[in-house]
C-alpha positions in Angstrom: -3.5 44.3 -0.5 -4.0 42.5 2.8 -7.4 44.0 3.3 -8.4 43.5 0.0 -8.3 39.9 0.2 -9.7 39.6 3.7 -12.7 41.4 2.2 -12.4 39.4 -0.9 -13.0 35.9 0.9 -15.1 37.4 3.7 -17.9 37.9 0.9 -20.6 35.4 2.7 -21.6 32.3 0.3 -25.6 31.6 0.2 -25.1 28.1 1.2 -28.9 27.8 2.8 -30.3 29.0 -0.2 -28.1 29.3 -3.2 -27.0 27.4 -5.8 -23.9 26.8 -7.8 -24.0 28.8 -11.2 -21.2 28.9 -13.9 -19.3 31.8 -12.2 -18.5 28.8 -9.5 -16.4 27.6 -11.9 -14.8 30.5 -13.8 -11.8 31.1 -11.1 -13.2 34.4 -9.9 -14.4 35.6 -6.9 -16.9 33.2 -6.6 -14.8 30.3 -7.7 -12.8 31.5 -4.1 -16.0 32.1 -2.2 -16.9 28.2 -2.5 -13.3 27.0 -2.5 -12.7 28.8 0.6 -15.9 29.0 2.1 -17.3 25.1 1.7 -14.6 23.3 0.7 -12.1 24.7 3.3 -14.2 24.7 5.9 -14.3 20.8 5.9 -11.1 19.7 4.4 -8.3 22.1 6.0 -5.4 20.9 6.9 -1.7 21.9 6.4 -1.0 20.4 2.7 -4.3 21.6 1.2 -3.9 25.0 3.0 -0.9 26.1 1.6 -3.2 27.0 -1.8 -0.6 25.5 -4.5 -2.1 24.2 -7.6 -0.9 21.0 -6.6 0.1 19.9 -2.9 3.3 19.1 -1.9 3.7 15.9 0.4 5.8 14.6 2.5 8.3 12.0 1.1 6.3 8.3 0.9 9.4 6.2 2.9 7.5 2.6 2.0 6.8 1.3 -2.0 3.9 3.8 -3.0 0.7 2.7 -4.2 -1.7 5.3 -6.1 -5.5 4.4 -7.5 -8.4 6.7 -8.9 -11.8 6.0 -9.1 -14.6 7.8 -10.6 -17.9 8.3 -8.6 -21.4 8.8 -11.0 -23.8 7.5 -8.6 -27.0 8.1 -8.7 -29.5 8.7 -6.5 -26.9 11.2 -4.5 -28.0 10.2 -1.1 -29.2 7.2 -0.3 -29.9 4.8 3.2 -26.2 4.4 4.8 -23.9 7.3 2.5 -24.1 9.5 -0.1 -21.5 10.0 -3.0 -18.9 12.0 -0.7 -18.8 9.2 1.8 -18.5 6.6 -1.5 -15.9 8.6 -3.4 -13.0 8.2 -0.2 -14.1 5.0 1.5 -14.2 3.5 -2.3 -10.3 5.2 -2.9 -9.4 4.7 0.5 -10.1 0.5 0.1 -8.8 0.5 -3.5 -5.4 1.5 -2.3 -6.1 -0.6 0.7 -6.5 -3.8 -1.4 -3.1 -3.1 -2.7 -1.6 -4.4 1.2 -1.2 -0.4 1.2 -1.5 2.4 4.1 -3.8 5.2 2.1 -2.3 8.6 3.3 -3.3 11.1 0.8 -6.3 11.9 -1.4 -6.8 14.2 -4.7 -10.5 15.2 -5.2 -12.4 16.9 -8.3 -15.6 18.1 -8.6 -17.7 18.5 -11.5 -20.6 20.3 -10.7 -24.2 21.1 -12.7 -25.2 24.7 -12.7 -28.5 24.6 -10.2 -26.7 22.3 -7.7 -28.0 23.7 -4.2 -25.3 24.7 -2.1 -26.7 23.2 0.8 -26.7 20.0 -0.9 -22.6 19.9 -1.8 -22.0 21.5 1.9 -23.5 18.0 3.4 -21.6 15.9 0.7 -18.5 17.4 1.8 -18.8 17.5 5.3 -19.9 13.5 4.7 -16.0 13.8 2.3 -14.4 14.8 5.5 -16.0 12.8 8.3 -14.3 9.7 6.1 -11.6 11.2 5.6 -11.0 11.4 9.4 -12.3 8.2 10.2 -9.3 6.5 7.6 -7.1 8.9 8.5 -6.3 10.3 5.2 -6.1 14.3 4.6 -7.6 15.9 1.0 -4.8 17.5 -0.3 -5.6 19.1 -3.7 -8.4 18.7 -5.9 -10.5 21.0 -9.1 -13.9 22.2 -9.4 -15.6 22.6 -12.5 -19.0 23.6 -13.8 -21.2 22.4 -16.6 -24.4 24.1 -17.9 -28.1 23.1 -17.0 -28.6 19.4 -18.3 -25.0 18.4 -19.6 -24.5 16.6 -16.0 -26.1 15.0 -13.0 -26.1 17.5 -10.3 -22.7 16.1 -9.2 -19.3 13.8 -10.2 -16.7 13.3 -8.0 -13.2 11.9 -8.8 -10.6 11.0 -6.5 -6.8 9.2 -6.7 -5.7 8.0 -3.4 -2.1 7.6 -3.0 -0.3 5.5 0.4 2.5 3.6 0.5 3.3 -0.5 0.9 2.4 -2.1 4.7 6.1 -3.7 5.1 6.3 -7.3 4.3 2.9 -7.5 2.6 2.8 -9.2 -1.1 -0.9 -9.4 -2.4 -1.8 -10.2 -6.0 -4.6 -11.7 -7.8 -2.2 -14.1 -9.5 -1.2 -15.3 -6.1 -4.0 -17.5 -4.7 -2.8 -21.0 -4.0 -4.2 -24.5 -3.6 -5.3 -25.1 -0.3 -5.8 -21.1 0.2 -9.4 -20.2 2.2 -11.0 -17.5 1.1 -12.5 -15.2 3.7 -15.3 -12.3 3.2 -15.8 -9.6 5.5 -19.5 -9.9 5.8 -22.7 -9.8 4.3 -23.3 -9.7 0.7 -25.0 -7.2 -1.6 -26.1 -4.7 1.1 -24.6 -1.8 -1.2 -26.5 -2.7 -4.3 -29.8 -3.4 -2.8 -29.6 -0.2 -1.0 -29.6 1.8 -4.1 -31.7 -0.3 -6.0 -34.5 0.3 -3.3 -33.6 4.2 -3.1 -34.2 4.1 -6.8 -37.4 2.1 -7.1 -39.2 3.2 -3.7 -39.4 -0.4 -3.0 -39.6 -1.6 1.0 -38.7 -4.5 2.1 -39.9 -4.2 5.7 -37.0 -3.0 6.9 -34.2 0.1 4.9 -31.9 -2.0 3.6 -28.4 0.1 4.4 -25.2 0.4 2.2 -22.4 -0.7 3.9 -20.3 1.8 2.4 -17.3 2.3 4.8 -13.5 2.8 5.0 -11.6 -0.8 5.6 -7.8 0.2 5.7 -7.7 -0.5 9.4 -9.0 -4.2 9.0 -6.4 -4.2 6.2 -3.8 -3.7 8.2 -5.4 -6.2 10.9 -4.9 -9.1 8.3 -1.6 -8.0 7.7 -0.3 -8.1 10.9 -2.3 -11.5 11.9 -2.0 -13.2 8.4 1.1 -11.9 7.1 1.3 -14.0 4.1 -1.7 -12.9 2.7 -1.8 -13.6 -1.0 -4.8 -11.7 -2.5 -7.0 -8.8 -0.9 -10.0 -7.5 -3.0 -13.0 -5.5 -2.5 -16.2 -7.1 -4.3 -17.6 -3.9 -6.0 -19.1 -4.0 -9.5 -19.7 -7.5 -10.1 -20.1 -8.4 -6.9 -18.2 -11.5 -5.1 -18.9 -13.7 -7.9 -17.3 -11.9 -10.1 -14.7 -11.0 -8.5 -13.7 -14.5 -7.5 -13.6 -15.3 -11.0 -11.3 -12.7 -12.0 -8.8 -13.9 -9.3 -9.5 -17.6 -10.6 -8.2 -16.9 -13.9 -5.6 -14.8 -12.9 -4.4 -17.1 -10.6 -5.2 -20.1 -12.6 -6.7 -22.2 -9.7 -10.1 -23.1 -8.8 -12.5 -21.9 -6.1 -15.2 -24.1 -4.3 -17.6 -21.6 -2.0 -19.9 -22.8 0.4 -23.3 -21.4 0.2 -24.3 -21.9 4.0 -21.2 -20.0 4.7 -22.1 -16.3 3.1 -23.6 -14.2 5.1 -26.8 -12.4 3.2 -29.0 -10.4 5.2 -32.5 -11.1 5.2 -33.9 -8.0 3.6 -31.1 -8.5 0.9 -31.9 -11.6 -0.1 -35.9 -11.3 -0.5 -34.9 -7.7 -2.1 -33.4 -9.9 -4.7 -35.6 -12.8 -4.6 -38.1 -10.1 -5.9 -36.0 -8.5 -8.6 -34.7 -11.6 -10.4 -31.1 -11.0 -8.8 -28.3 -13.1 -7.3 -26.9 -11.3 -4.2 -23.2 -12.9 -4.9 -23.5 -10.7 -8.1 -24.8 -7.5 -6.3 -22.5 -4.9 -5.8 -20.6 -4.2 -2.2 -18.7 -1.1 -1.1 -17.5 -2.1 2.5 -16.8 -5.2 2.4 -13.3 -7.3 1.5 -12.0 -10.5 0.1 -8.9 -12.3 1.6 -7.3 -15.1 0.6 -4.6 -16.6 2.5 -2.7 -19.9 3.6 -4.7 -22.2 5.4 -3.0 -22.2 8.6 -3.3 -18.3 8.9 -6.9 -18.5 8.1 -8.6 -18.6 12.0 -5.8 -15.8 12.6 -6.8 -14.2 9.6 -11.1 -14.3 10.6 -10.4 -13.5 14.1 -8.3 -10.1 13.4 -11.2 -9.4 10.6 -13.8 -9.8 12.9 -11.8 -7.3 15.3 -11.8 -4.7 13.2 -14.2 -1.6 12.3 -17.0 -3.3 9.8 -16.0 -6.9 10.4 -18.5 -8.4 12.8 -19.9 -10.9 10.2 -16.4 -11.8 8.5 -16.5 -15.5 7.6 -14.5 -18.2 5.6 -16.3 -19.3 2.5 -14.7 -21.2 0.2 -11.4 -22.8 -0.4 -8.5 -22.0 -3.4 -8.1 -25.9 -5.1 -6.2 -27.1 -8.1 -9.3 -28.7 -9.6 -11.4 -26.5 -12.5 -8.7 -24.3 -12.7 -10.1 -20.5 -13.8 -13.8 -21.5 -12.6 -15.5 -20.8 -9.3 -17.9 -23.5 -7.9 -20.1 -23.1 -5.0 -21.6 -26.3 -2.9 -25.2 -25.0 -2.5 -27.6 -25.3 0.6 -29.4 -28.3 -1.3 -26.3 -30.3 -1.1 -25.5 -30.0 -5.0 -22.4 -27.8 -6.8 -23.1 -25.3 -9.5 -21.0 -23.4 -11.3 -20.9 -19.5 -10.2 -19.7 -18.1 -13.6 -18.9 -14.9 -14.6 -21.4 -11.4 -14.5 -22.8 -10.9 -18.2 -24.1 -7.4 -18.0 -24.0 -5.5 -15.6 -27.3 -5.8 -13.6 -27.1 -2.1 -11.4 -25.8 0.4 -13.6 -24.6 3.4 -11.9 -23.8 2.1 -8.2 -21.1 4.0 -7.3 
């Protein structure tokens, strides 16, 4: 029996020149050949290798924290990431945003018959490279197959589980008066970056995503800012819209400062030429805080600190004046309303 499996997983995959067909997916051989073969090779560690259905973890001491996500992307790749390097740096910072350390990750995979082999081998050795640079292991996950032209070449979703950074409250209904909100860098660099993949549009220089794993500036703000009321990441919707959720949940209002949000260049004539706003473009590595005034130079100099902070900045201040609206005091001198996203302007972004 012994040498019967070694020879049934030493069975080489194609991966230079094959492609996933519906047998990937039945739970045979070849179901173990990619399991084993790809998959293994880049996410092994001790949970995922004991070969349960499920994984068995070690017990979470702090409050646990658990978020999926769902990851439909499309183009695949694109300048700065691909969808395996999305899928756990957008889990990893969902559970982050929760004051949370992530620890653990769940992974499916739904794959289209004709995939190329080659391709899912560099979207999960992308999976594992941040995994390892959040310092969360893959522990369990599925792979399914459709048929020819019932999918998209790939969907990936993942649930990120962690457990409570001691002493850390956040909430969206806990922005204060007299709160400053901070950002963690530039705006929209995610959503031009697929926008331009998608349209073969230049802007003189590729714009990037900044998709990236933020749990370690998390846990900078909460050891420098430790009453930190509200931590969000401004994906779909961008920061506009995600300011205005935490205004009405909160029931305060929110003045920004124009001069004070960092856009990059390339970003902001990207959307210039498109007809769109970059506080409405979508980011995926990038952070909202909001916290007490006198924590706030704490709170920007730990961000800054951090892995993907350099451009952190405070923008805008929590006030008791328009309460569920966001207002932003433009470059002109003037204040405008910065209302809610009406539709959403870049369908599949992550």
């Amino acid at each position: 029996m012994a040498e019967e499996k070694r020879r049934y997983f030493s069975t080489p995959i194609d991966v230079k020149h094959g492609i996933i067909d519906l047998t990937h997916g039945a739970g045979g051989r070849a179901t173990a050949q990619l399991i084993t073969q790809v998959f293994g090779k880049y996410f092994s560690n001790p949970i995922l290798d004991e070969g349960h259905d499920g994984a068995f973890l070690p017990e979470i001491k702090g409050t646990p924290v658990v978020s999926c996500d769902a990851h439909v992307i499309r183009p695949l790749f694109f300048p700065g990431g691909d969808i395996g390097s999305l899928a756990i740096a957008g889990t990893v910072n969902d559970v982050a945003m929760c004051g949370a350390k992530p620890l653990y990750i769940a992974a499916c995979f739904v794959l289209e018959e004709g995939f190329e082999i080659a391709k899912l081998e560099k979207i999960i050795e992308s999976m594992a490279r941040t995994a390892h640079e959040a310092g969360v292991q893959i522990v369990t996950g599925d792979t399914k197959v459709v048929e020819k032209g019932h999918g998209d070449g790939l969907y990936i979703t993942t649930t990120g589980f962690g457990e409570v950074i001691p002493g850390i409250h956040v909430s969206g209904r806990l922005a204060k008066p007299g709160d400053k909100v901070l950002i963690s860098g530039s705006m929209g660099d995610h959503g031009m970056a697929i926008m331009s993949e998608r349209e073969g549009l230049s802007f003189g220089s590729k714009i990037l995503s900044d998709s990236a794993p933020l749990n370690t500036m998390v846990e900078a703000i909460a050891a420098a800012a430790p009453h930190v009321h509200v931590l969000r990441d401004p994906t779909r919707g961008g920061l506009a819209t995600t300011l205005n959720e935490i205004a009405a949940q909160s029931d305060v209002g929110i003045m920004l400062n124009e001069a004070s949000i960092p856009v990059h260049s390339d970003v902001a004539q990207a959307c210039e030429f498109l007809g769109l706003d970059p506080l409405y473009v979508a980011n995926e590595g990038k952070l909202i805080a909001i916290v007490p005034e006198d924590e706030a130079e704490a709170c920007l100099a730990a961000m800054k600190s951090a892995p993907h902070g350099e451009e952190s900045a405070i923008v805008g201040t929590v006030t008791d004046e328009a309460r569920g609206y966001v207002q932003m005091t433009t470059l002109m001198g003037g204040v405008r309303m910065v209302d809610w996203l009406n539709a959403d302007q870049l369908p599949r972004i992550c």
